[in-house]
C-alpha positions as YAML, in Angstrom:
chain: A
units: angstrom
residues:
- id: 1
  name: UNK
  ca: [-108.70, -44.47, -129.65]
- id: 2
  name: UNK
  ca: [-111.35, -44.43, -127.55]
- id: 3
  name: UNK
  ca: [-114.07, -47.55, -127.09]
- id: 4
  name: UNK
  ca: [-117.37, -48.15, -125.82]
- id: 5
  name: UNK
  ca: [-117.17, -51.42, -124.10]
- id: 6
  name: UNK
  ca: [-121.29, -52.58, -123.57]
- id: 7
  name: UNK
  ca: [-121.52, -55.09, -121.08]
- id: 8
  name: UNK
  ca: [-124.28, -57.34, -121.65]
- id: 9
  name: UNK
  ca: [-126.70, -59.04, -119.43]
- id: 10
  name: UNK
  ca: [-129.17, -61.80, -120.10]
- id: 11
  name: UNK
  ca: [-132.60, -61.83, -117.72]
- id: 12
  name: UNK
  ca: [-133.21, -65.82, -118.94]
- id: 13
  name: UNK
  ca: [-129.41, -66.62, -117.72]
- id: 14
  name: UNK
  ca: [-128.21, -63.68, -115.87]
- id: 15
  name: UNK
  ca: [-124.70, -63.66, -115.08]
- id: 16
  name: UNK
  ca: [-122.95, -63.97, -111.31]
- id: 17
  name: UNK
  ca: [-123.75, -61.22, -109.00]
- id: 18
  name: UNK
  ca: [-120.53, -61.73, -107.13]
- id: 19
  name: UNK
  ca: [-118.32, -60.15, -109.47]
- id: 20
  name: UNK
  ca: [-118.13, -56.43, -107.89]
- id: 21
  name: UNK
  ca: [-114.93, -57.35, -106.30]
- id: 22
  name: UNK
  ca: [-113.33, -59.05, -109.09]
- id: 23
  name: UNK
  ca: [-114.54, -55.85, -111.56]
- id: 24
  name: UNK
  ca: [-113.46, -53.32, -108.92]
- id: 25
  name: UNK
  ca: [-109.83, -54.98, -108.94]
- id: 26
  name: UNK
  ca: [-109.89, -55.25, -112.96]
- id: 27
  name: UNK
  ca: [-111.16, -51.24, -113.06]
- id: 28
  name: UNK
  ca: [-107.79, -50.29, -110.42]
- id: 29
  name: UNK
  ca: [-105.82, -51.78, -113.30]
- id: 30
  name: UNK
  ca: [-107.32, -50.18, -116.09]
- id: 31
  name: UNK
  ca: [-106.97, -46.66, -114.38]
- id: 32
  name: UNK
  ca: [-103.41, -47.74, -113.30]
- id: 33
  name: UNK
  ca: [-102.57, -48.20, -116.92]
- id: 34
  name: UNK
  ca: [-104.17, -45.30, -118.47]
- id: 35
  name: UNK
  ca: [-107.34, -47.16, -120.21]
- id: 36
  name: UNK
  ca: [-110.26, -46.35, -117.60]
- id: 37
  name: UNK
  ca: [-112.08, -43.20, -119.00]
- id: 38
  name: UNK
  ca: [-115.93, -43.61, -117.43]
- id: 39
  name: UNK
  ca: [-117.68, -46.75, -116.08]
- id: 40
  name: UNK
  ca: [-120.83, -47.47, -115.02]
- id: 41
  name: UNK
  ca: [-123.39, -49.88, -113.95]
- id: 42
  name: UNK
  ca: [-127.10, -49.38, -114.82]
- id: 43
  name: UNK
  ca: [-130.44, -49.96, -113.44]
- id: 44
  name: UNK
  ca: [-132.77, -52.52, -114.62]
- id: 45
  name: UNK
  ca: [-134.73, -52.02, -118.14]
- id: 46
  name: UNK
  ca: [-137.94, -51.44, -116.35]
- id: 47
  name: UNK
  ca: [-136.93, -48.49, -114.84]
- id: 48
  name: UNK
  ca: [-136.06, -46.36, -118.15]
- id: 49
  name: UNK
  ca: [-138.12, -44.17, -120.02]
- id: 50
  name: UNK
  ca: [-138.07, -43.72, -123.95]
- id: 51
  name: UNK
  ca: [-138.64, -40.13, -125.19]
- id: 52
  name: UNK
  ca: [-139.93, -39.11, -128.38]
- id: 53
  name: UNK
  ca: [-139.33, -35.29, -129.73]
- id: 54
  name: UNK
  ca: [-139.71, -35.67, -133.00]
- id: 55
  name: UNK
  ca: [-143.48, -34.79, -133.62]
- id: 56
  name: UNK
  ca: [-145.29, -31.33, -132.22]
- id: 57
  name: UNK
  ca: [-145.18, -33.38, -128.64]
- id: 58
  name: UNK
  ca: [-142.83, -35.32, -126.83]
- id: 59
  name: UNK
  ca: [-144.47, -38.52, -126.16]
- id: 60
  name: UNK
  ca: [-142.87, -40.18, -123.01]
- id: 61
  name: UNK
  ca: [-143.03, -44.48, -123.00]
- id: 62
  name: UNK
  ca: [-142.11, -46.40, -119.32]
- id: 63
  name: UNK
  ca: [-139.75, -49.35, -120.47]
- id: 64
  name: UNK
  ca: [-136.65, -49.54, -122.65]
- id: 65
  name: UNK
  ca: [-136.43, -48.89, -126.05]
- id: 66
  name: UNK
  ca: [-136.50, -52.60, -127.65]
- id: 67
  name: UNK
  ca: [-137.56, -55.40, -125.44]
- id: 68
  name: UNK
  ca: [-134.91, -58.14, -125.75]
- id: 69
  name: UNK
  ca: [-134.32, -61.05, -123.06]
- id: 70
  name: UNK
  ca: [-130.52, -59.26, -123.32]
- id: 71
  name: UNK
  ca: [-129.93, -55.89, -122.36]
- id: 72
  name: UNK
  ca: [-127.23, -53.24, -121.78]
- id: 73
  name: UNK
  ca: [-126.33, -53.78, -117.61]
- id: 74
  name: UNK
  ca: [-123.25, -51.31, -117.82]
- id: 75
  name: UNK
  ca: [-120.81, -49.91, -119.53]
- id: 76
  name: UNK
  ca: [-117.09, -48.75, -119.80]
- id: 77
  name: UNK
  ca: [-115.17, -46.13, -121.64]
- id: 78
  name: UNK
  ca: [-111.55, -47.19, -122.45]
- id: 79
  name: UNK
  ca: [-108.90, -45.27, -123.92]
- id: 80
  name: UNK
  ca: [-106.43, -47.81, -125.63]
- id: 81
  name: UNK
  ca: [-103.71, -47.36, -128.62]
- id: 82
  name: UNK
  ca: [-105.85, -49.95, -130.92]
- id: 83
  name: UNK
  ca: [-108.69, -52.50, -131.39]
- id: 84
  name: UNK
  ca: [-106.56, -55.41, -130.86]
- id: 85
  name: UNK
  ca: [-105.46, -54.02, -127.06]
- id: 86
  name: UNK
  ca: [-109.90, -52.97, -127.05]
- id: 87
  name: UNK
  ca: [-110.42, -56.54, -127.72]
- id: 88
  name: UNK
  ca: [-107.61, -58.09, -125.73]
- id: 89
  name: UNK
  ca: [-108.88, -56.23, -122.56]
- id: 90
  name: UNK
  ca: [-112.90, -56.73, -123.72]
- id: 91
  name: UNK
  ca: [-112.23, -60.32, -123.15]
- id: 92
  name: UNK
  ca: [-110.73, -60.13, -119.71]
- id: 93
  name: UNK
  ca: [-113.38, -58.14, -118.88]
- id: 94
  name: UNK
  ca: [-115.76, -60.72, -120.34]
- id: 95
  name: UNK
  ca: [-114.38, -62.95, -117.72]
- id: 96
  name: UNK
  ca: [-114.29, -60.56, -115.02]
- id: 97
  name: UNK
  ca: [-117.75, -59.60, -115.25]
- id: 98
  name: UNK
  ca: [-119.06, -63.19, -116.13]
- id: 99
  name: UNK
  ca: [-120.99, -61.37, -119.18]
- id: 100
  name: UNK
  ca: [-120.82, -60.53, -122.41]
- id: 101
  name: UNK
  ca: [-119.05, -57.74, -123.74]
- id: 102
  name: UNK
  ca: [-119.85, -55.67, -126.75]
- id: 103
  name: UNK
  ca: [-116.59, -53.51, -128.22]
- id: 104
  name: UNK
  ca: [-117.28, -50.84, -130.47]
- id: 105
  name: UNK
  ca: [-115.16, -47.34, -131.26]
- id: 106
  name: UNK
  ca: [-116.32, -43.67, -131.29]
- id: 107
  name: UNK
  ca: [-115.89, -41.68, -134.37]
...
């Protein structure tokens, strides 16, 4: 199954910015056991842009979609057999990352 695995920042209590080596090292091991699918880290919320096509015109809005003191800093896609294994590696990654971790499984 595959997972989306949302890694979640907070702006009031943002986690440690030291981690790339630590989350490099933890990503080497997900590829070398045939989880890692796609991961990647984004840019802050102030930099996105909201698009709405529903009506006769798109109407284009700076900042994210929901303002939140949390927001979504990165993400992975895993490929695992089950949730338990999802959840299992979701926490190491938790502690990896020094965030948390939101686990949730494509259709």
């Amino acid at each position: 199954m595959r997972y989306l695995i949302s890694v979640i920042d907070d702006k009031n209590d943002p986690g440690s910015t030291d981690r790339r080596p630590a989350i490099s090292a933890f990503n080497e091991r997900l590829i070398a056991e045939g989880h890692w699918v796609f991961a990647g880290g984004l840019a802050d919320t102030d930099t996105a842009t909201v698009i709405d096509n529903r009506g006769e015109q798109a109407v284009f809005s700076d900042g994210p979609f929901v303002e939140s003191k949390e927001y979504l800093a990165g993400i992975w896609v895993w490929e695992v057999p089950d949730l338990d294994v999802a959840l299992k590696l979701a926490a190491e990654a938790s502690k990896v990352c020094d965030r948390k971790i939101e686990v949730r499984p494509f259709r």
